[in-house]
Each structure stands twice: as structure tokens, then as C-alpha cells.
C-alpha positions as CSV (number, residue, x, y, z in Angstrom):
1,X,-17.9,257.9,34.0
2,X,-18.3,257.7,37.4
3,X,-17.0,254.2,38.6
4,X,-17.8,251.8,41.5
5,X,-16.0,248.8,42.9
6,X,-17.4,247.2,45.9
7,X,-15.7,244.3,47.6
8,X,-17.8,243.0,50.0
9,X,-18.1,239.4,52.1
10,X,-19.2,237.0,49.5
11,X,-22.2,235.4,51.4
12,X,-23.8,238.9,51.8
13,X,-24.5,239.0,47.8
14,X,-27.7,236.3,47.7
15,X,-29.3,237.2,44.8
16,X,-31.5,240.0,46.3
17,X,-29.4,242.3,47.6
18,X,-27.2,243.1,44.4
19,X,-30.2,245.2,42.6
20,X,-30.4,247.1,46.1
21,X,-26.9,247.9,45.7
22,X,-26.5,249.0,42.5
23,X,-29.5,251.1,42.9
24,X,-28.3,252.6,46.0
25,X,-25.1,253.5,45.0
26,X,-25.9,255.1,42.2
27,X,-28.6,256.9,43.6
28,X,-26.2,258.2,46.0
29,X,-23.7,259.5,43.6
30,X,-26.8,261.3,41.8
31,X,-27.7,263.0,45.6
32,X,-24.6,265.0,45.2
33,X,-24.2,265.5,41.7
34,X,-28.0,265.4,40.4
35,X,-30.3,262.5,39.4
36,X,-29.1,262.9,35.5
37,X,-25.8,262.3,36.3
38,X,-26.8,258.9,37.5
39,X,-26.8,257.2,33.7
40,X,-23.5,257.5,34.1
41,X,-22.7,255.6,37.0
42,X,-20.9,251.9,36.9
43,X,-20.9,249.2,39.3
44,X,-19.0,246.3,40.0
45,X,-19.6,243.9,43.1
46,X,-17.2,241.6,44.3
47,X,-17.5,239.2,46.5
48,X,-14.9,237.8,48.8
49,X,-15.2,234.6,50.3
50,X,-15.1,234.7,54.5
51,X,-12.0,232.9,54.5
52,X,-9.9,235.5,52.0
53,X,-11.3,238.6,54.2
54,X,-9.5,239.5,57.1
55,X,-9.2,242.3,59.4
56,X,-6.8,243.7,62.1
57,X,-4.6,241.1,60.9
58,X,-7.2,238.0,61.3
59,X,-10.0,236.3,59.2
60,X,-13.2,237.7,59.5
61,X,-16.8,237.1,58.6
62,X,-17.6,240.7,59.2
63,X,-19.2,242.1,56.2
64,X,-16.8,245.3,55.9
65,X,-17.6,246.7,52.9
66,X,-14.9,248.4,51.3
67,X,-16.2,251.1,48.3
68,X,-14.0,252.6,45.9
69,X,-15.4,255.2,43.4
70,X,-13.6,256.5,40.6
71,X,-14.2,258.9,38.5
72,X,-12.4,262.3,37.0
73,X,-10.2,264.2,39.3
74,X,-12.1,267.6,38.3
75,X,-15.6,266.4,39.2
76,X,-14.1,266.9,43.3
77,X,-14.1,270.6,42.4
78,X,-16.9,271.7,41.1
79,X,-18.1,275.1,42.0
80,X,-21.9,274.1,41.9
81,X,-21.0,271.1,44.5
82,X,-19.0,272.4,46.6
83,X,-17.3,269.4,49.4
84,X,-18.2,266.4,46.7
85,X,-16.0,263.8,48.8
86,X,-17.3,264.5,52.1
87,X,-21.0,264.1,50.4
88,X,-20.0,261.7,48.3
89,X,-18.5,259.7,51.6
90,X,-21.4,259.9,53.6
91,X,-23.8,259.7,50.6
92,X,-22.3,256.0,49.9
93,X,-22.2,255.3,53.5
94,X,-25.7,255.9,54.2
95,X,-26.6,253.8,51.3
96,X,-24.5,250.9,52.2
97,X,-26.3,251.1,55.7
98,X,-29.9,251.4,54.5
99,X,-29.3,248.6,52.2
100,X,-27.3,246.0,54.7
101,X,-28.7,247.6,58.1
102,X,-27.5,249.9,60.4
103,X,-24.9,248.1,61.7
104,X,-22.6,248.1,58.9
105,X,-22.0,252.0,59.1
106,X,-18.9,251.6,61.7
107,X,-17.4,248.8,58.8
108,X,-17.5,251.0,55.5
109,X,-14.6,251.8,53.6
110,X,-14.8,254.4,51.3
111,X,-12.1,255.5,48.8
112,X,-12.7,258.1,46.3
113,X,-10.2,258.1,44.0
114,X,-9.8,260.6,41.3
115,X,-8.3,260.1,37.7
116,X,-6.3,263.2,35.9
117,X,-7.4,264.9,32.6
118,X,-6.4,262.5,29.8
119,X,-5.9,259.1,32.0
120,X,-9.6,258.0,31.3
121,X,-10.5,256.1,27.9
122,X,-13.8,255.0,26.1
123,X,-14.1,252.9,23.0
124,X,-10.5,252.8,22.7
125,X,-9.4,256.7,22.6
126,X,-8.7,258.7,25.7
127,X,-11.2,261.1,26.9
């Protein structure tokens, strides 16, 4: 299951802009791998209040979304979609921007991370 975690300033989330997230996000994993494999895709927000973000070594109340998607490793290598992370990376990045304005784009983290065969579990037996 394809898996996000967004950490992102705390006052940006104010009750409006979470559905717009979700959404986006998962409609941007289902640009690059198809709109069915959307059902499968988690998200978590987290917010981080201005005072616990910093950057360059000093608080910040930039937003600076940092994204992390997880999912497993061999979904990066499929044949049929061929340079997933760069997609996926700018696919996430656009989304981030339509949703929070343009001006966000030169702040977004992503990390796509990638779990190995038999280090994923559901229901309580590895998958």
C-alpha cells in the first residue's frame, strides 16, 4: 500500500485544506501509476507547530512541506512505468503547489522511500 506522510507547518492545516490534500496526493500517485491504484493510497498529515520547524539551522514559519511516500521497493521498476520516482517527485510536487499556491514549489521535500520484498505487513502477517 502505497504510503504518505506529510509534515507540514501546523497552522497551514485549517480544516479545509486537509481533504485538498489527501485528494491531491493521492491523485498524484494514481497519475503515474493509474487512477485504480489510487484505493490503495494512505495518508497521514502532520502538523508541526511554527516554533518546532526550523530551517538552515533557524525557526521558521515557512510552510516547507516535507512528503515522504512509501511504498514497495519493486513498484520503482516497473516496466509499464518506466522513471516512477522522477514522476512520482514532480507528480507530488505539483500537487502540493496547486493545493497551497505556487509558491510552495521551491519548499517541497520529497522522499520516496522504498520497502524490500517481505518487510511490509497487513493484518498481522507479512506481505
Amino acid at each position: 500500500m502505497p504510503h504518505f506522510s506529510l509534515h507540514i507547518r501546523e497552522e497551514t492545516l485549517d480544516g479545509t485544506v486537509e481533504p485538498k490534500l489527501i485528494s491531491a496526493l493521492t491523485d498524484a500517485v494514481g497519475a503515474v501509476f493509474g487512477q485504480e491504484f489510487s484505493r490503495l493510497v494512505g495518508v497521514d498529515l502532520i502538523g508541526v507547530p511554527q516554533r518546532r520547524r526550523g530551517v538552515g539551522g533557524e525557526p521558521t514559519d515557512r510552510v516547507a512541506p516535507h512528503v515522504t511516500l512509501s511504498m514497495r521497493e519493486a513498484a520503482y521498476h516497473l516496466p509499464q512505468v518506466p522513471d516512477a520516482p522522477a514522476r512520482l517527485v514532480a507528480a507530488i510536487t505539483d500537487a502540493l503547489a496547486d493545493v497551497l499556491g505556487e509558491a510552495v514549489r521551491e519548499e517541497v521535500i520529497v522522499t520516496i522511500a522504498g520497502v524490500p520484498e517481505g518487510r511490509t505487513g497487513v493484518a498481522g502477517a507479512v506481505v
